[in-house]
C-alpha positions in Angstrom: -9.2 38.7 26.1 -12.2 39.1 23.7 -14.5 36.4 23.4 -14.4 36.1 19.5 -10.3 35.4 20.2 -11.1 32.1 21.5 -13.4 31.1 18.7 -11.2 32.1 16.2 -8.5 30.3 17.3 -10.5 26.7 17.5 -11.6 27.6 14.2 -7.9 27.8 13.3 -6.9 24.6 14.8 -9.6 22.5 13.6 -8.9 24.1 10.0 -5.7 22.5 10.6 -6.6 19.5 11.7 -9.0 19.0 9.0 -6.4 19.9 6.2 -3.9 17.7 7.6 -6.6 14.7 7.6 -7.3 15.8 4.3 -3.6 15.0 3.2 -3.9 11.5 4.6 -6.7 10.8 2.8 -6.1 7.4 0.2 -5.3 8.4 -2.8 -8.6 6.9 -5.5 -7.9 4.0 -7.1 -9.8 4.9 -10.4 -9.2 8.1 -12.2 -6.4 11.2 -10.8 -5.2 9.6 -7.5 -5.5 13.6 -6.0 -8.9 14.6 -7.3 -11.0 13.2 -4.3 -8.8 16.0 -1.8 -9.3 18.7 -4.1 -12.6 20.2 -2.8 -11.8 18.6 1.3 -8.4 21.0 1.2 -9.7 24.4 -0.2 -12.4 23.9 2.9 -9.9 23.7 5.4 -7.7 26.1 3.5 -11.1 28.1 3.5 -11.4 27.9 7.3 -7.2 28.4 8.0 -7.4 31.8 6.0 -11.1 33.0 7.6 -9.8 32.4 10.7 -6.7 33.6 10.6 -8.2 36.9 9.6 -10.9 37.0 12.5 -8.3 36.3 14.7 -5.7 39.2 13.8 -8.7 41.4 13.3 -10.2 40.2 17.2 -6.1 41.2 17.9 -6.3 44.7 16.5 -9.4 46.0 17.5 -8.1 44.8 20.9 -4.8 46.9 20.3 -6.3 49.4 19.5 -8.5 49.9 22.6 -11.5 49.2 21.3 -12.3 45.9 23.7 -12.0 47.4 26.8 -14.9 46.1 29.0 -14.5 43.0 29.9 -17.1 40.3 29.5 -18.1 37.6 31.8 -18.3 34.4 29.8 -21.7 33.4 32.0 -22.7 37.2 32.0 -22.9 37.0 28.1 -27.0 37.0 27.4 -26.3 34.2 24.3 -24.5 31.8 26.3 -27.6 30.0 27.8 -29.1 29.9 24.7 -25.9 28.1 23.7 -26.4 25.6 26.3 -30.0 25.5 25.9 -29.9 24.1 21.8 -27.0 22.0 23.4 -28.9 20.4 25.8 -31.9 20.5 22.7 -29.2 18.8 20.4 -28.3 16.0 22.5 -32.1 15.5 23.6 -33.1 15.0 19.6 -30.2 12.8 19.2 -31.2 10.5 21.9 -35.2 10.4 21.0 -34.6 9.9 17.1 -34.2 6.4 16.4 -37.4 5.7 18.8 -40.0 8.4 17.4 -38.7 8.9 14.0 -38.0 12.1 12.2 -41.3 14.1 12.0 -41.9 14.0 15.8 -38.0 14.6 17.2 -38.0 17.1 14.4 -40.9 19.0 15.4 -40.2 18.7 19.2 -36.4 19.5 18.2 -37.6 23.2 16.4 -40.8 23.8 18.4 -37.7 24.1 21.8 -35.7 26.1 19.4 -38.4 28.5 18.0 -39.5 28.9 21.9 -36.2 30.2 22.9 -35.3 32.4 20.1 -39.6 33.3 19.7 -40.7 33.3 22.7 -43.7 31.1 24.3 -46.3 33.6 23.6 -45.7 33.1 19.6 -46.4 29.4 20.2 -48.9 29.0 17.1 -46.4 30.1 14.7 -44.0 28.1 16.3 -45.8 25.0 16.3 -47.3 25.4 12.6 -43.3 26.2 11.4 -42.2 23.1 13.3 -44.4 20.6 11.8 -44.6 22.6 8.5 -40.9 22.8 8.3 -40.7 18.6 9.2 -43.5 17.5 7.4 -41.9 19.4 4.2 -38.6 18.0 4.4 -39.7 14.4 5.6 -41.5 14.5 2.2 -38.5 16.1 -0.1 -35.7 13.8 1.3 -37.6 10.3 1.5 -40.2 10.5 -1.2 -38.4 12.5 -3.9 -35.0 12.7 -2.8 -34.9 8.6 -2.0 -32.9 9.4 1.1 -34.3 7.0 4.2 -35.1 8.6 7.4 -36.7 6.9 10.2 -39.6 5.8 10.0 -42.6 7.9 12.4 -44.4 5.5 14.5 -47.6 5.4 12.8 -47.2 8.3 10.1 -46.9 7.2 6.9 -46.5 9.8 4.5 
C-alpha cells in the first residue's frame, strides 16, 4: 500500500464528515435560511472530489506497477520532520498564553526554519523569525484590531 493511499482516504472521510456537519448546521434566522452552508459545503464538497481523485489515482499508478518498492513508514526521511513540527506545535500551544505571541512565535519558526534550514543558516533564521512575528503582531493587532496576547514587556 502506498503511503499517499492512506492520506487520501482521511482526507475523504473527514470531507465527509465535515459536509455532513455542514448539513446540521442551524438554518440563519435573518435572511435565506440556507445561505450560511453555501460556502462550508462546496469546501467539503471541494475535499470529497480532491480526494476522491488522489485516491483512485494513488490506486492506478499502483495497478499499474508503478509503486513497487515498498516503503517503511519510519524509513520515510519526512516522517521525523512530521513529528518534529508536531512536537513544535504542541510546545507553542502550551507556552502561548504565558509569553505572548512575538516570543512563542519566534521560538515556534526559529525550530521550524532549523529543521527545514539547517543550524548553520541560523542568522537568517533568526532575523525571518522575529521579522516574520514582529510584522504580523503589528498587522493583526494594530491595523487589523484583532487581539493577540500580549508579550511580557513588548509593547508595540
Amino acid at each position: 500500500m502506498s503511503l499517499s493511499i492512506i492520506p487520501s482516504l482521511l482526507c475523504f472521510v473527514l470531507g465527509l464528515v465535515y459536509t455532513t456537519a455542514t448539513v446540521l448546521l442551524p438554518d440563519a434566522s435573518v435572511g435565506r435560511a440556507y445561505e450560511p452552508k453555501i460556502f462550508p459545503m462546496m469546501l467539503g464538497i471541494a475535499l470529497i472530489i480532491l480526494s476522491l481523485s488522489l485516491l483512485l489515482r494513488e490506486l492506478k499508478n499502483q495497478s499499474a506497477g508503478q509503486d513497487k518498492e515498498k516503503v517503511s513508514l519510519y524509513k520515510e526521511a519526512g516522517f521525523q520532520k512530521i513529528l518534529m513540527t508536531c512536537l513544535f506545535s504542541v510546545l507553542y500551544t502550551l507556552i502561548f498564553d504565558k509569553a505572548g505571541y512575538v516570543i512563542s512565535t519566534v521560538f515556534f519558526l526559529e525550530m521550524e526554519l532549523i529543521l527545514f534550514n539547517g543550524k548553520k543558516n541560523w542568522k537568517v533564521n533568526t532575523a525571518v523569525a522575529v521579522l516574520f512575528s514582529l510584522f504580523i503582531y503589528i498587522v493583526f493587532s494594530k491595523l487589523l484590531g484583532v487581539y493577540l496576547p500580549l508579550t511580557p514587556g513588548i509593547w508595540i
